[in-house]
C-alpha positions as CSV (number, residue, x, y, z in Angstrom):
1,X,59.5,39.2,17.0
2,X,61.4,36.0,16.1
3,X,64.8,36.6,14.2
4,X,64.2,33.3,12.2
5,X,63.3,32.4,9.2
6,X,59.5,31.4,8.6
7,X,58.5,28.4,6.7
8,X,57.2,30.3,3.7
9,X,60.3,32.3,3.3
10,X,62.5,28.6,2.3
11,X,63.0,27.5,-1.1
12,X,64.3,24.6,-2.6
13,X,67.4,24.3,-3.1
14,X,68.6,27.3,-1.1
15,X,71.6,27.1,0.7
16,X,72.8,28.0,3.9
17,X,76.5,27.6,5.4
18,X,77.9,28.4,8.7
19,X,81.7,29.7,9.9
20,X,83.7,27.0,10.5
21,X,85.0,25.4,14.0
22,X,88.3,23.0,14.7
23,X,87.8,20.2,16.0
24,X,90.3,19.9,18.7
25,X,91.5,16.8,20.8
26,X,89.8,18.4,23.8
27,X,86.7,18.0,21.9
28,X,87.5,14.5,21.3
29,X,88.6,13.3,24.8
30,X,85.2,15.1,26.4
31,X,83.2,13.5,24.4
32,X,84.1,10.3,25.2
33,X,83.9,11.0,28.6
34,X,80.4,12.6,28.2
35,X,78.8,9.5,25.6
36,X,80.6,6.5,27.0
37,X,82.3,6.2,23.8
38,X,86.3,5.2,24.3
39,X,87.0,3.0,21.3
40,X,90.6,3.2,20.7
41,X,90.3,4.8,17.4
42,X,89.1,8.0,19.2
43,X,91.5,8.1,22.0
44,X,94.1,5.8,22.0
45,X,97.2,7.4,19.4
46,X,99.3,4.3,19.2
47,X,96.1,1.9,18.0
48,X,95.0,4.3,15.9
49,X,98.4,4.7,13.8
50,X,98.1,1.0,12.6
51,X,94.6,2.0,11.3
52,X,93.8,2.4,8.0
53,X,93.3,6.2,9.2
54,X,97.1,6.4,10.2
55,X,95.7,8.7,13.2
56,X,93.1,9.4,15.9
57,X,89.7,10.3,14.3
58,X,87.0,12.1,16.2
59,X,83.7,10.5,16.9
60,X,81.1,10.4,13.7
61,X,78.8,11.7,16.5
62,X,80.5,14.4,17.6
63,X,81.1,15.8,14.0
64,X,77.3,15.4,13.7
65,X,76.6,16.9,17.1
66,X,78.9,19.7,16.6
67,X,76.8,20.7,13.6
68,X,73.9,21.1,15.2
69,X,75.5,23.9,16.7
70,X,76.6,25.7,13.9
71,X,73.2,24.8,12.7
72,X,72.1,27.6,15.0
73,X,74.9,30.1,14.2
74,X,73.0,30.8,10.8
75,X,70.1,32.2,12.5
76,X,67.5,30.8,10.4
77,X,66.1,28.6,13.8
78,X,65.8,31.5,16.2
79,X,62.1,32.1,17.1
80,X,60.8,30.0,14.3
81,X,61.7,26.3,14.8
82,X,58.2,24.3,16.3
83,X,60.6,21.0,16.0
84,X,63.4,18.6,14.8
85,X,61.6,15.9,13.5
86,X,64.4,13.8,12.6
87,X,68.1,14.0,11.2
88,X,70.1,11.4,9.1
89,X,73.9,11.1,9.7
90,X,75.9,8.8,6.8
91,X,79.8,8.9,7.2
92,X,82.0,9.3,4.2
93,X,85.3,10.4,5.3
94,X,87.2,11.2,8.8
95,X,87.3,14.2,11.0
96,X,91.0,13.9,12.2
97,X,92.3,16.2,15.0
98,X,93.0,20.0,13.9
99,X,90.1,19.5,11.0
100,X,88.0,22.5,10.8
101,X,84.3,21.5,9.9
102,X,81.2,23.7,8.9
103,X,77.9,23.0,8.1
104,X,75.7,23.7,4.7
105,X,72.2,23.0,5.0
106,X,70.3,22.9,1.6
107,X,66.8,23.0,1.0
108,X,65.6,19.7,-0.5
109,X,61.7,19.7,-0.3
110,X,58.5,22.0,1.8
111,X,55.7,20.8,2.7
112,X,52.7,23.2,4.6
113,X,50.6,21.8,7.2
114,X,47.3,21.4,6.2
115,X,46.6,23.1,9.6
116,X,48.2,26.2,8.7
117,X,50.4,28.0,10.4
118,X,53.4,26.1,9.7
119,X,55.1,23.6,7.6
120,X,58.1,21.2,7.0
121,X,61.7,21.6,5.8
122,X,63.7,18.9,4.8
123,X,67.0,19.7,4.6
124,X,70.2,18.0,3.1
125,X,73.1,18.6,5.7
126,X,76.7,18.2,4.7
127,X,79.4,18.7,7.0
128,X,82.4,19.8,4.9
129,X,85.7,20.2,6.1
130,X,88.3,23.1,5.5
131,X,89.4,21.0,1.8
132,X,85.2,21.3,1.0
133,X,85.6,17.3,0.9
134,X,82.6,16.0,2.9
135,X,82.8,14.0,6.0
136,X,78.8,13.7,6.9
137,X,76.1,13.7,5.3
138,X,72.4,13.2,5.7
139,X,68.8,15.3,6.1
140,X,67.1,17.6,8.9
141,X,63.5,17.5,9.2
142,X,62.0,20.8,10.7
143,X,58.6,21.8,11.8
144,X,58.7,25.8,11.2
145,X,56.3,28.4,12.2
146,X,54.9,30.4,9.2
147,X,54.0,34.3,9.4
């Protein structure tokens, strides 16, 4: 039996919000490695003090992919999920080194398939940061399975 949650059970504007996780320079310099990305403001400390930043930021990316894993610490995916149709990532502020980031998915709008069966959730995503400012935002679109 799936531990998820099924498409009927969603609301709008419901709210789910993982634990948090720091975002550690470890994190930063293997993902570089791992995407190809080495711009300077990621890995290079000296550059990155005569930014506007003052400091090393981590990768928009990585803030956004590290979400998706605390996407699934909420357990609402487990068993249910047909698909991620899409996700939207807009940057508003830095993930800096040490910054401990969690995830609150909100419920903006469900749809049913005219199939049956299942239906869509689109989600609003904010990636919030230990202060609650946010440092990503955007939407998940999710193809659940219904009961």
């Amino acid at each position: 039996m799936p531990r998820g949650t099924f498409f009927s059970d969603f609301a709008v504007d419901q709210s789910f919000t993982s634990m948090g996780r720091t975002v550690t320079e470890s994190d930063v310099v293997q993902f570089a490695g791992l995407s190809g990305d080495f711009n300077p403001l990621h890995i290079d400390a000296e550059f990155a003090k005569k930014t506007p930043f003052g400091q090393r930021i981590a990768h928009g990316m990585l803030a956004a992919s590290i979400s998706t894993g605390l996407g699934q610490t909420l357990g609402i995916f487990e068993g249910t999920t047909l698909a991620l149709m899409g996700q939207t990532f807009q940057y508003k502020g830095p993930v800096f080194f040490g910054d401990t980031i969690r995830l609150r998915l909100t419920v903006e709008s469900t749809k049913a398939s005219s199939k049956g069966g299942k239906g869509v959730v689109v989600f609003r995503s904010d990636i919030l940061k230990q202060d609650d400012s946010v440092a990503v935002t955007g939407t998940w679109t999710v193809l659940f399975r219904d009961k």
